[in-house]
Structures are given as C-alpha cells and as structure tokens.
C-alpha positions as CSV (number, residue, x, y, z in Angstrom):
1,X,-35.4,74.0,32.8
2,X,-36.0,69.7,33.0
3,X,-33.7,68.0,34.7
4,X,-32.7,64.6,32.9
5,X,-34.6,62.5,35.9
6,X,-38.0,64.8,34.8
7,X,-37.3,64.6,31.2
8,X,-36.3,60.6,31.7
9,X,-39.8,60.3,33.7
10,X,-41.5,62.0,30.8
11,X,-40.5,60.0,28.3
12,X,-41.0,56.4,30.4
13,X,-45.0,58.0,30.1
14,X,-44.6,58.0,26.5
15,X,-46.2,55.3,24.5
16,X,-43.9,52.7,22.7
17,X,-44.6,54.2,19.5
18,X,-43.7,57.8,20.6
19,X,-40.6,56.7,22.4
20,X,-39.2,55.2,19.4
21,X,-40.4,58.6,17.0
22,X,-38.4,60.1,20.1
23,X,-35.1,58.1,19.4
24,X,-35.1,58.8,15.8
25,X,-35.2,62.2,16.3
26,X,-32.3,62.5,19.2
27,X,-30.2,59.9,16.8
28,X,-30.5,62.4,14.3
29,X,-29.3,65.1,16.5
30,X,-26.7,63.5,17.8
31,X,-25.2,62.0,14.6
32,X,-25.5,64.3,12.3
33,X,-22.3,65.3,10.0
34,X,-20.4,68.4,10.9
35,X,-19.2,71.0,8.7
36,X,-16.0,71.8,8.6
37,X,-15.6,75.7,10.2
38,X,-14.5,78.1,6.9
39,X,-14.9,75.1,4.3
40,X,-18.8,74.6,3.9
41,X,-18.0,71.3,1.4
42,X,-15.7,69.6,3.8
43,X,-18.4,67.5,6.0
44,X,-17.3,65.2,8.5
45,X,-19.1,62.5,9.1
46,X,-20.4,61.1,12.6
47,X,-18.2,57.9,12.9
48,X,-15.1,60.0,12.1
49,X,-16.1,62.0,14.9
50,X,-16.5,59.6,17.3
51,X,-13.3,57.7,16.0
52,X,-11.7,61.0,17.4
53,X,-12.8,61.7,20.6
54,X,-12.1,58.0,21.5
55,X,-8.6,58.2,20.1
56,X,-8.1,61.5,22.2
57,X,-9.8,60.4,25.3
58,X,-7.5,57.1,24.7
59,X,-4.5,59.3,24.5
60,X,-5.2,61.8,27.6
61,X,-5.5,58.3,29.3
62,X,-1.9,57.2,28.5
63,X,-2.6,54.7,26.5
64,X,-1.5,55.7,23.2
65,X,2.5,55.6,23.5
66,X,3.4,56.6,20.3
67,X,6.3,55.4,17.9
68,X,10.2,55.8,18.9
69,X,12.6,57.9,16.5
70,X,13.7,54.5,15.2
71,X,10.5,53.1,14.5
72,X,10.0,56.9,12.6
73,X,13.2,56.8,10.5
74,X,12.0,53.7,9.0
75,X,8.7,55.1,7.8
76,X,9.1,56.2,4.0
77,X,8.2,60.1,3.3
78,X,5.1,60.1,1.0
C-alpha cells in the first residue's frame, strides 16, 4: 500500500491537466451526500455534514457552553 508522501510524489509527476481531472474526482469522493442508514430518501448533504463535525469538534473543545435553565425557560415550546 502507497504511503501519502509516494502517492503525493505521484501526483506532483502528473501533468496540470491530469492533476486537476485528479481533484475533480477526489472532490467528488469526498463530498458526496450521505444516505441516511434505514431511510434511503433522507440524503444529507456535504455542508450539513461538515457543519456537524465542526460543531462537535467545537464542542469536545469546550467551546460550546450551552444555555442556563433561565435562558431555557424562556424559550417558547413549538
């Protein structure tokens, strides 16, 4: 199996044209929707994703605090 410093080398030998057929292929691989496990019409889509790892990652940081119980009480029920 490549390491990423072989594969990285491979592609830097890659002409212009090629690296960028490259890229549109690994974007598409890396952002493409997910399905929702169970519900195949639910799709997520590849922001919403990344909107949610950064807001967990944000919060196993500490630096989402939350709201207190008074700020909660004051939140109408919907």
């Amino acid at each position: 199996m490549s390491t990423y410093d072989e594969v990285l080398a491979q592609v830097q030998r890659l002409t212009p044209a090629e690296q960028i057929r490259l890229l549109e292929a690994l974007k598409a691989l890396v952002f493409r929707p997910a399905e929702v496990e169970g519900d195949s019409e639910e799709i997520i889509p590849p922001v919403e994703i990344a909107e949610s790892e950064a807001a967990w990652l944000d919060y196993q940081a500490g630096g989402y605090r939350g709201i207190s119980s008074n700020e909660l009480k004051l939140k109408p029920f919907c």
